[in-house]
C-alpha positions in Angstrom: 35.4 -39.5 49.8 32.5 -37.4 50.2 30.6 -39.1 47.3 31.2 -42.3 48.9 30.1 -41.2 51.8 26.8 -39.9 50.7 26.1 -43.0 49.5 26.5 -45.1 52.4 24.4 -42.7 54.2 21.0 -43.4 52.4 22.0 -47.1 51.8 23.3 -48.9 54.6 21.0 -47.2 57.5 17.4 -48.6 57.1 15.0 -45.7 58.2 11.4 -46.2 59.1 9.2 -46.2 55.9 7.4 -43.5 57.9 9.8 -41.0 57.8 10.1 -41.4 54.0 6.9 -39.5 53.6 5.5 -42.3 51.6 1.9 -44.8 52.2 3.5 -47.2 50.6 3.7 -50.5 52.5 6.9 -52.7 54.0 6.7 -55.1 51.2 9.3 -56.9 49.6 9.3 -56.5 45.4 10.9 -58.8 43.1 12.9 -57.4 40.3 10.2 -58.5 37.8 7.2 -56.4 40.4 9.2 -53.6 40.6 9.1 -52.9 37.0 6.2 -53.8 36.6 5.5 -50.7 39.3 4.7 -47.1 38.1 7.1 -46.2 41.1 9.7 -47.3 39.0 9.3 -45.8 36.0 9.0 -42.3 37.0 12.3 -43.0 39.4 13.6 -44.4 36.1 12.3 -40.9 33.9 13.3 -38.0 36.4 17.0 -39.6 37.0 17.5 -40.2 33.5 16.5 -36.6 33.3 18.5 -35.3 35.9 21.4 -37.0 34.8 21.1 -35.3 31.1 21.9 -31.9 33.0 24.8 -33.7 34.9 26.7 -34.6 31.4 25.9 -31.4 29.9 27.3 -29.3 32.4 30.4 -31.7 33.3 31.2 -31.9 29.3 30.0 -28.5 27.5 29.7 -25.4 30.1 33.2 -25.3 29.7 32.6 -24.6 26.3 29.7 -22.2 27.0 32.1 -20.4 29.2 34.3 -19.5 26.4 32.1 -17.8 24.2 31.8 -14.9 26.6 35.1 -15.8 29.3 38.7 -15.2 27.8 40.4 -16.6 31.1 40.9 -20.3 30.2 42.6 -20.6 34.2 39.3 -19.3 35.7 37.5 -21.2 33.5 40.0 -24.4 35.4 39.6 -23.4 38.3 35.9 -23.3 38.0 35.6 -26.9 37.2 37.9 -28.7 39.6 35.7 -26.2 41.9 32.7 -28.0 40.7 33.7 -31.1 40.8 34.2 -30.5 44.7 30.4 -29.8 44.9 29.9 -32.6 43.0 30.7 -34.8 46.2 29.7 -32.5 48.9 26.0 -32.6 46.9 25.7 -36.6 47.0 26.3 -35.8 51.1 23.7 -33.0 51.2 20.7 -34.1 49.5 21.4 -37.4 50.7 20.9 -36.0 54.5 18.2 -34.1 53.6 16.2 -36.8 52.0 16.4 -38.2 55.6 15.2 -35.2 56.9 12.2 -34.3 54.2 11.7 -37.7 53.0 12.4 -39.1 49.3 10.1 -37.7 47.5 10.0 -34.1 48.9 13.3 -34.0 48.3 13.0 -35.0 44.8 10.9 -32.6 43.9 12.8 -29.5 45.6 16.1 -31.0 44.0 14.3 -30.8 40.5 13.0 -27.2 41.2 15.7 -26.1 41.7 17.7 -27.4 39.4 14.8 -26.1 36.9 15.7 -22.5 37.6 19.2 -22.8 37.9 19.2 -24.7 33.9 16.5 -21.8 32.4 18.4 -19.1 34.2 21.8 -20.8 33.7 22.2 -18.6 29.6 21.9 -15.5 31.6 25.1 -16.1 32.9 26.6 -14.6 29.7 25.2 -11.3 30.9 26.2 -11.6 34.7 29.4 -12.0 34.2 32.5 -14.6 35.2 30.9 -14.5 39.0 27.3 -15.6 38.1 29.2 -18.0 35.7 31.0 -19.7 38.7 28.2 -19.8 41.0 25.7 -21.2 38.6 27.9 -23.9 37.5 28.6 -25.1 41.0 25.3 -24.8 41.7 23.8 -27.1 39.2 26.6 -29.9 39.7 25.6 -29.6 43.6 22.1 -29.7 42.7 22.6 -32.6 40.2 24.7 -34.7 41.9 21.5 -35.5 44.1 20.4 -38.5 41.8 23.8 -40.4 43.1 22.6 -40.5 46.3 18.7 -40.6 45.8 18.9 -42.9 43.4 20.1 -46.3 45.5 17.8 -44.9 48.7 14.4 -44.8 46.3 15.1 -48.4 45.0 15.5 -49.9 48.9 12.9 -47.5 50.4 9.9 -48.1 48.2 10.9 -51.7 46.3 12.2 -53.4 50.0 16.1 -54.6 51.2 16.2 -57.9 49.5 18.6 -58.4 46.2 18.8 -54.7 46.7 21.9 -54.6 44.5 19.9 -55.4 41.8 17.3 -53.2 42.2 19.4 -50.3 42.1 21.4 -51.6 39.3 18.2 -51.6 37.1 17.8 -48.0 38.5 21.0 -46.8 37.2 20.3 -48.0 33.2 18.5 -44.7 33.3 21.8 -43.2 33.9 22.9 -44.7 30.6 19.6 -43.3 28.8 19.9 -40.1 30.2 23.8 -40.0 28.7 22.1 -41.5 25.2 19.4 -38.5 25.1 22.2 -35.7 26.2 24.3 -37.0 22.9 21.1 -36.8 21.0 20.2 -33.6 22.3 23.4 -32.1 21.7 23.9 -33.3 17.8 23.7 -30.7 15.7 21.3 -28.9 17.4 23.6 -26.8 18.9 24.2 -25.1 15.8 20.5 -24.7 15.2 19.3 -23.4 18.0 22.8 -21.8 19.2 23.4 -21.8 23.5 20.3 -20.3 24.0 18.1 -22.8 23.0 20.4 -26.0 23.8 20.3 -24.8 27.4 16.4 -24.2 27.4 16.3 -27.7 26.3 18.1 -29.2 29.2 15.6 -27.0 31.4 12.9 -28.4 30.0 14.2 -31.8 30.7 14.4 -30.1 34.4 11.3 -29.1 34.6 9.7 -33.0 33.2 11.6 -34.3 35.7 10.0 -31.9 38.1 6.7 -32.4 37.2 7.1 -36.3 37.3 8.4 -36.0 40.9 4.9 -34.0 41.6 3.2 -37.0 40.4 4.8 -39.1 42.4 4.4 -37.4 45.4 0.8 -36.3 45.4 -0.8 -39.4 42.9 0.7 -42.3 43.0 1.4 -41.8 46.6 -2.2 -42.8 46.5 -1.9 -46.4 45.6 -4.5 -48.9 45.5 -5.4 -50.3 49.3 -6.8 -53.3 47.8 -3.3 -54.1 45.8 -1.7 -53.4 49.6 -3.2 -56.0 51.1 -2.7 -58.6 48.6 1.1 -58.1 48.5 1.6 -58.0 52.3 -0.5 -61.2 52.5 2.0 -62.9 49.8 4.8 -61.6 51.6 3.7 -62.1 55.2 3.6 -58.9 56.5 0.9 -56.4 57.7 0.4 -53.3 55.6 1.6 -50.1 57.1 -0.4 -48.2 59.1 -0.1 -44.1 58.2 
């Protein structure tokens, strides 16, 4: 329910483009422009990113749990509990990405989520309680891309065939699940917990650092390119 209804609030209410905190203009992409659009690529990067975290935690912190947490019920208990935040997180971040815009948002979602992944081994130290707490903290934190995802697609690539814009969005679900299997084979043996969960931070922090250039570079995009696509579409560029 909450999932659900995270999603319908970034979809189905149309917000001004102003209050996205972006310069791009009310045009209208085809399928073939938006991919053809650097926008689209880095959406298609930090999600597929993002999501690498999402599998890891839903599929192996139980597993990490074990190696230091002899309770197999707390260790339950601790994931239906996450899966709770799971939902409640699509709601959250998908308000607050009305409130801060999309792609402030993204990038205090990927900070934080960042910390939480490179902090996330230390765990084993804290204790059952710092176990808990991170866990539901990074499926909150995750969980964002669900309700970014379909709101960046309609926000800065327009309304029309929407569905297929954000279905070409959500392939970088699939890659993110296709580099969380590579990541995890036979690496985890190598490198033991430590080092498979620095990895996943890293993917964090790429996914952070693509959000910056988003937001402060290609925020920036050509005036001249603007014009030409609001002419072709019949619309005047939008005045920041």
């Amino acid at each position: 329910f909450f999932a659900s209804f995270g999603m319908c609030n970034v979809t189905q209410n149309k917000p001004p483009l102003s209050s996205q905190g972006s310069s791009l203009p009310e045009v209208e992409y085809t399928a073939t422009q938006m991919l053809r659009s650097p926008h689209f690529w880095i959406f298609f990067i930090v999600f597929g990113l993002s999501r690498c975290n999402f599998i890891f935690m839903n599929s192996l912190s139980k597993v990490f749990g074990e190696s230091f947490i002899t309770d197999d019920h707390f260790l339950t208990i601790t994931g239906a509990i996450s899966g709770i935040m799971n939902g409640l997180g699509r709601l959250a971040w998908g308000s607050l990405s009305d409130l801060l815009g999309m792609q402030r948002t993204m990038m205090l979602q990927t900070g934080i989520l960042s910390f939480l992944m490179f902090t996330f081994y230390s765990s084993k130290y804290g204790g059952p309680v710092m176990y808990f707490v991170w866990v539901c903290a990074i499926i909150f934190t995750s969980a964002a891309s669900f309700s970014l995802l379909p709101a960046a697609a309609t926000t800065f690539f327009g309304y029309k065939n929407n569905k297929l814009k954000i279905g070409l969005l959500y392939v970088s679900q699939g890659s993110g699940a296709l580099l969380q299997g590579f990541m995890m084979l036979g690496w985890h043996i190598v490198l033991g917990w430590r080092g498979v969960i620095y990895m996943f931070g890293f993917c964090s922090l790429l996914a952070f650092l693509f959000s910056s250039i988003l937001h402060f570079v290609l925020q920036r995009v050509d005036t001249e390119r603007i014009t030409v696509l609001s002419k072709f579409h019949n619309r005047q560029p939008y005045e920041s």
